[in-house]
C-alpha positions in Angstrom: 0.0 0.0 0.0 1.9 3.2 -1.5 0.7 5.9 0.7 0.4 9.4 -1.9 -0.1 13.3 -1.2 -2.1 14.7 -4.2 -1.3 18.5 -5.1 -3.9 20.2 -7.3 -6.9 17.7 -6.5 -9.6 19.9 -8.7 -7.3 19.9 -11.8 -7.2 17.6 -14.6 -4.1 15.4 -13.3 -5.4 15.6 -10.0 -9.1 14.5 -11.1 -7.6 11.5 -13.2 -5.6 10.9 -10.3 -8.3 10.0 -7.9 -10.3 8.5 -10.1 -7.0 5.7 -10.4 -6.6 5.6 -7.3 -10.4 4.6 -6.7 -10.0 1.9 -8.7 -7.3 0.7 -7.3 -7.8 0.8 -3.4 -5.8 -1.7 -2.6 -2.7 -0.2 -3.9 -2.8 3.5 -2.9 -4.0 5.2 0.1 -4.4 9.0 0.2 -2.7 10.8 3.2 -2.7 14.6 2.3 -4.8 16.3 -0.5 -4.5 20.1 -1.9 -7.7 21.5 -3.3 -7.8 24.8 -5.2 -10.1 27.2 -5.6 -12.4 25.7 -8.3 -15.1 23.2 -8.2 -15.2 24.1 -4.8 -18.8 22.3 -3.9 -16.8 19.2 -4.8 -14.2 19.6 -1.5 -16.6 17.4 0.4 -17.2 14.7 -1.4 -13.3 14.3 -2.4 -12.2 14.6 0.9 -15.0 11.9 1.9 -13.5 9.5 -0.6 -10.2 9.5 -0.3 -10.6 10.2 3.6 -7.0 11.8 3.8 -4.7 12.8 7.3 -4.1 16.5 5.8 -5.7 18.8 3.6 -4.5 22.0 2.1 -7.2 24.5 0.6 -6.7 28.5 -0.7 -9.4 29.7 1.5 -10.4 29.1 5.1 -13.5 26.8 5.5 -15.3 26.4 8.5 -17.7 23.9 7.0 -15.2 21.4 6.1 -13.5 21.6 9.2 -16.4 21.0 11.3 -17.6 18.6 9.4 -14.0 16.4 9.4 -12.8 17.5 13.0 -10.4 14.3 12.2 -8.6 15.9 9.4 -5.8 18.8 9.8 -6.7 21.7 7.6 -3.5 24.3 6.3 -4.3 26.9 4.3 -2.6 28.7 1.0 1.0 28.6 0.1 2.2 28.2 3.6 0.0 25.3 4.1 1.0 23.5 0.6 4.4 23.5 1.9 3.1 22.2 5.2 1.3 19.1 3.5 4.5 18.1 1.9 6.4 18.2 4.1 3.8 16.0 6.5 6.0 13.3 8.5 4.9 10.3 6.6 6.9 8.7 3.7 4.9 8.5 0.4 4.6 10.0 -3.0 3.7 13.4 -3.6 1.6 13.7 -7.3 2.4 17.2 -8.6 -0.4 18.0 -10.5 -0.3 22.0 -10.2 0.0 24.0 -13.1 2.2 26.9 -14.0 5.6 28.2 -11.6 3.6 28.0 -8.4 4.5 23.7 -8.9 8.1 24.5 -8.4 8.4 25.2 -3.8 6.4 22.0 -3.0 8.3 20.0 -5.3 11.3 21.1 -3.7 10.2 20.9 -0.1 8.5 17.7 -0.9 12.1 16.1 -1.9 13.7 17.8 1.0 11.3 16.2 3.2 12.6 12.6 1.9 9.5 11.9 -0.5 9.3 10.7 -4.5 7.3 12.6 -6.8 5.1 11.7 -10.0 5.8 15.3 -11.8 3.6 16.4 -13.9 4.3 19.7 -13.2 7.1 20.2 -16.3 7.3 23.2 -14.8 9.4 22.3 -12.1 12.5 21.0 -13.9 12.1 23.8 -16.6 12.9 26.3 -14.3 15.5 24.9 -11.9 16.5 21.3 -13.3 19.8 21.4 -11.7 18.6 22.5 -8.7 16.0 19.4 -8.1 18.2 17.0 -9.7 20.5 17.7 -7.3 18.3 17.4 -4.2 16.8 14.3 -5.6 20.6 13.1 -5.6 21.1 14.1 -2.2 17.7 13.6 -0.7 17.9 9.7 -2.6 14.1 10.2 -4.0 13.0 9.0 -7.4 11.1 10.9 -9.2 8.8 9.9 -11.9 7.2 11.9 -14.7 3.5 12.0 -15.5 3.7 13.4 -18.5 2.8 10.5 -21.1 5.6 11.0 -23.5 8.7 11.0 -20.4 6.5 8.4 -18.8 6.9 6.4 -22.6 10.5 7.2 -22.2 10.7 6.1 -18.7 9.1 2.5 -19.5 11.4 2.0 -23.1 14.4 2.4 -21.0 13.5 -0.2 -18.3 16.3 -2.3 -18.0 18.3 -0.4 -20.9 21.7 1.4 -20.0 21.9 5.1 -20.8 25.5 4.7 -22.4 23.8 2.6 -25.3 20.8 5.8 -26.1 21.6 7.1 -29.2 18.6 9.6 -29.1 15.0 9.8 -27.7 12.2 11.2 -29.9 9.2 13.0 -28.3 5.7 13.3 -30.4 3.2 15.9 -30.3 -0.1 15.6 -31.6 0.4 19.3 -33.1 -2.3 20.9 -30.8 -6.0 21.9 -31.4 -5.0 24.2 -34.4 -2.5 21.8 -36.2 -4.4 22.3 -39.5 -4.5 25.8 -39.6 -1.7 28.6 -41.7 -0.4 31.2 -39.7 -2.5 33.1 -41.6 -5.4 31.6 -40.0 -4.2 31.7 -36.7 -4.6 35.4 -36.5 -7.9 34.8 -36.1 -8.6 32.1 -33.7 -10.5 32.3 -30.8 -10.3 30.8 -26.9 -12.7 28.7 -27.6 -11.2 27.2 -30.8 -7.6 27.0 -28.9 -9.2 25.3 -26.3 -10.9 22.5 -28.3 -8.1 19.9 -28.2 -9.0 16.5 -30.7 -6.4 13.9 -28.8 -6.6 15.1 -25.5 -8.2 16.1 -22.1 -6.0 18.3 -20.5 -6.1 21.7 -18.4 -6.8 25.3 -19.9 -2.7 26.6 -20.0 -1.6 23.3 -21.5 -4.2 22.8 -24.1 -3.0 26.5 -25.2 0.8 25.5 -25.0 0.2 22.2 -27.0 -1.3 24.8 -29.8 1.6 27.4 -29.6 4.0 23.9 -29.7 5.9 25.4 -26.6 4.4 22.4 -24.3 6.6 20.6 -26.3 9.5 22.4 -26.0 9.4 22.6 -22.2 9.5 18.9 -22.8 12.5 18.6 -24.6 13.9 20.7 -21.7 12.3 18.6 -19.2 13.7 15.5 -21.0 17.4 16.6 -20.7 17.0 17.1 -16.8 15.2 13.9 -16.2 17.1 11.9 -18.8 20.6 13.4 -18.4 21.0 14.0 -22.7 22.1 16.5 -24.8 19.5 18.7 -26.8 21.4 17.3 -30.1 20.1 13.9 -29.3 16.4 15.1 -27.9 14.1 15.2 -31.4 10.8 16.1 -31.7 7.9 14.8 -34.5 4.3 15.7 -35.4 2.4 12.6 -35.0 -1.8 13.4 -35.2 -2.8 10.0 -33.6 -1.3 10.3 -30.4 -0.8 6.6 -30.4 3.2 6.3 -30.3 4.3 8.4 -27.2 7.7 8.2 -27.5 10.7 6.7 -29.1 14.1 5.3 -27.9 17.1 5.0 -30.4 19.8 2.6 -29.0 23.2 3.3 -30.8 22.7 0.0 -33.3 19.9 1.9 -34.4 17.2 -0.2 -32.9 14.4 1.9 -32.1 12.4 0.5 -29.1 8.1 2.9 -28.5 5.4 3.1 -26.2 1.8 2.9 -27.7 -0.8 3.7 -26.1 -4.7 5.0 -26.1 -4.3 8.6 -25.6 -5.2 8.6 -21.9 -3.6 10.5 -18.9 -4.5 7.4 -16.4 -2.4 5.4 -17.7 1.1 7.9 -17.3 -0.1 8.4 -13.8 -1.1 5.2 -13.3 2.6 3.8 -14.2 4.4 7.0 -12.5 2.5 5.8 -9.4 3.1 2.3 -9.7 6.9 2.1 -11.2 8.2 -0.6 -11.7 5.2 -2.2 -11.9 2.6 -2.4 -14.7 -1.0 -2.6 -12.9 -4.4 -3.2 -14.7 -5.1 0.3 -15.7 -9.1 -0.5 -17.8 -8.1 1.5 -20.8 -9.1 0.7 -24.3 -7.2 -1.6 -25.8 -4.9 -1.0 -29.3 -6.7 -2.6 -32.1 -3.1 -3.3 -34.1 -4.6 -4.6 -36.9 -6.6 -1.4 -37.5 -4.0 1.2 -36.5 -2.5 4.0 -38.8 0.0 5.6 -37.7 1.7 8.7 -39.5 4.7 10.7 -38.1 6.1 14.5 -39.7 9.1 16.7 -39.4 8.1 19.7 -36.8 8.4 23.1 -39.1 10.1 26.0 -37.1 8.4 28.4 -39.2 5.0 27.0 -38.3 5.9 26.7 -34.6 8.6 28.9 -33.5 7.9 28.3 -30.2 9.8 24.7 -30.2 12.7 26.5 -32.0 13.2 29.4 -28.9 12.8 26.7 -26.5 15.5 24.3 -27.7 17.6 27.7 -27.8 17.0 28.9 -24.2 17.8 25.3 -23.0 20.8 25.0 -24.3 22.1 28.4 -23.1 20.4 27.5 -19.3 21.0 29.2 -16.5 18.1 32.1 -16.4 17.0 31.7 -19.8 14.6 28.7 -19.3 12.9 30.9 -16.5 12.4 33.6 -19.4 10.8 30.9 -21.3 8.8 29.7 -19.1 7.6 33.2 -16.9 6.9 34.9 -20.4 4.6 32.1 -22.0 3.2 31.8 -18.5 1.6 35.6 -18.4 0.9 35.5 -22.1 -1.5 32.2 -21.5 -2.9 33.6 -19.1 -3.6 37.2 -20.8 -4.8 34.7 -24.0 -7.6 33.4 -21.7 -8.4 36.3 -20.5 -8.7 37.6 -24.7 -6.5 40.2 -23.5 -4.1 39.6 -26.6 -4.6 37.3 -29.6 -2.9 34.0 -30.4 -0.4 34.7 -32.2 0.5 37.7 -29.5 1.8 34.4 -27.3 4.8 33.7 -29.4 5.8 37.9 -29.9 5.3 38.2 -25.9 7.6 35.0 -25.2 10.0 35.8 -27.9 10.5 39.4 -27.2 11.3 38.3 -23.5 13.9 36.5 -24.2 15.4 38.4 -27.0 15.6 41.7 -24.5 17.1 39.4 -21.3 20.7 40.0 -20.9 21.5 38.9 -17.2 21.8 35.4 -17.7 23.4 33.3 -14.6 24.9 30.1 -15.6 24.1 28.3 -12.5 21.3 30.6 -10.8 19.7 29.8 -7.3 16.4 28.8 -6.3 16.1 32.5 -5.3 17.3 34.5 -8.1 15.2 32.0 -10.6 12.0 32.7 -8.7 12.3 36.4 -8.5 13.0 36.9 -12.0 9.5 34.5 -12.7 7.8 36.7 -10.9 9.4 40.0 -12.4 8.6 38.6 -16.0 5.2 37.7 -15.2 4.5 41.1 -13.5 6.0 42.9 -16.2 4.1 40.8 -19.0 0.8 41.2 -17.3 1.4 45.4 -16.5 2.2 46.3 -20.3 -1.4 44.7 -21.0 -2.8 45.9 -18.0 -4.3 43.1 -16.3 -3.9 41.8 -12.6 -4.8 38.4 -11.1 
């Protein structure tokens, strides 16, 4: 019985999360559980599920603690840090979105605890940093995402020295079919309308702009200890094949798979082992699978982001702060589409102060800087 802290409960990750955890009971118990602050009439009924020791909300609620006087409630940032850090040995599932994923992750490793990341977040912004505290702290940490989690399970009893390369797909977002002409005039809505996938608001926009999968390929070199030469990246619309290893005889070894999140988390959670997980199976002898070169031009995005990584230090921060505000100001229709890739592009062409091996302080002070200063020029405040 693995015993797991959930952060981001009401999220997508954190939704799919519980619901493998409920059907498999006998393998996970719940200890402590962050909720945010939407789908808030839900709180109850998770917390009577899953029946966790801890729970961390963004508000103060008298309801739920009278109602689970068993339970200790924390409350906001200080709390999420308090959750993690909880004095029982177990998994933390970092399903948060955005730069606030990067603290618990960090406290949760301190604290002696493994984590299933699906916060890419946390490794775009100070890879070195957790890698080595995972080092020193002797924690494994496991990513969520389906395409490192493909990665992950192809080089299962592989040695590193015999990688040649590891390939990444993308599914080329909701907007794949569409010129940049015709992305002038896309909408929220029609951003937000993802074919493959079910994912949160700020990823489904970041598979679109192509920079989710370029915080991948930087993710990838942190968790997989490879040079951006040998990270590649394809279009592949079916979302079938999630990822590809190429050993040095040129032997290529991939994952298929429904497109399905429970399954990644399922694995991340369960690693080594491969548990029953009730998705669909492949029909193989009714699967077409197609695969395409990635065009810079089309998706710029991937291009900047394969640059900031390989220069490091502060520039991944850039990366990551500037597409952070501009998503956000893109759901608010504060700016158009195609205004994310001039916000994110212009931020890192104007930074100059780059630190090759920056702490944990300097890197989230200047994410806060770049996201304050992105959100001012448009004049919008959260």
């Amino acid at each position: 019985m693995k015993k797991l802290y959930i952060l981001g409960g009401t999220g997508t990750i954190g939704h799919q999360t519980i619901e493998v955890i409920k059907n498999h009971s006998n393998h996970f118990k719940v200890i402590g559980l962050s909720l945010g602050r939407s789908k808030k009439a839900q709180h109850g009924e998770i917390i009577q599920t899953l029946k966790p020791e801890i729970v961390c909300l963004r508000e103060k609620d008298f309801k739920l603690e009278s109602k689970f006087p068993q339970i200790k409630f924390v409350y906001q940032d200080e709390g999420l840090v308090e959750l993690v850090k909880y004095p029982k040995v177990g998994i933390v599932v970092n399903g948060i979105s955005g730069s606030a994923g990067l603290i618990p992750t960090i406290e949760a490793i301190k604290s002696g605890k493994d984590i299933a990341l699906a916060n890419k977040e946390t490794l775009v912004m100070a890879g070195e940093i957790v890698g080595q505290l995972v080092e020193k702290h002797a924690v494994k940490l496991y990513p969520i995402d389906s395409e490192h989690n493909a990665i992950l399970s192809a080089l299962r009893g592989e040695t590193l020295k015999e990688v040649k390369s590891i390939t990444i797909t993308a599914s080329g977002g909701s907007l794949r079919d569409l010129s940049r002409e015709e992305l002038k005039n896309v909408t929220v809505e029609e951003a937000l309308n993802h074919p493959n996938w079910k994912m949160g608001k700020k990823i489904t926009i970041d598979s679109a702009t192509m920079i989710n999968k370029g915080l991948e390929v930087i993710e990838a070199h942190h968790l997989f200890n490879l040079a951006y030469e040998n990270i590649h990246t394809v279009i592949h619309p079916e979302s079938i094949v999630h990822g590809f290893v190429t050993f040095v005889d040129n032997s290529v070894k991939a994952v298929l798979a429904k497109p399905n999140m429970k399954m990644p988390i399922l694995y991340a959670l369960s690693y080594p082992k491969h548990l029953a997980s009730g998705i669909e199976n492949l029909d193989l002898t009714n699967l077409a699978l197609t695969f395409e070169p990635i065009d810079y031009q089309r998706y710029p995005l991937l291009k900047y982001s394969y640059q900031a990584g390989k220069k490091g230090g502060l520039y991944p921060v850039v990366l990551n702060a500037a597409n952070e505000a501009a998503v956000k100001l893109f759901l608010n229709k504060k700016i158009t589409f195609l205004q994310i890739e001039e916000i994110v592009i212009e931020e890192l062409e104007n930074f100059k102060t780059n630190v090759s091996k920056p702490t944990l302080n300097q890197i989230i002070t200047l994410d806060k800087n770049i996201q304050r200063k992105v959100l001012k020029k448009y004049e919008f405040s959260t």
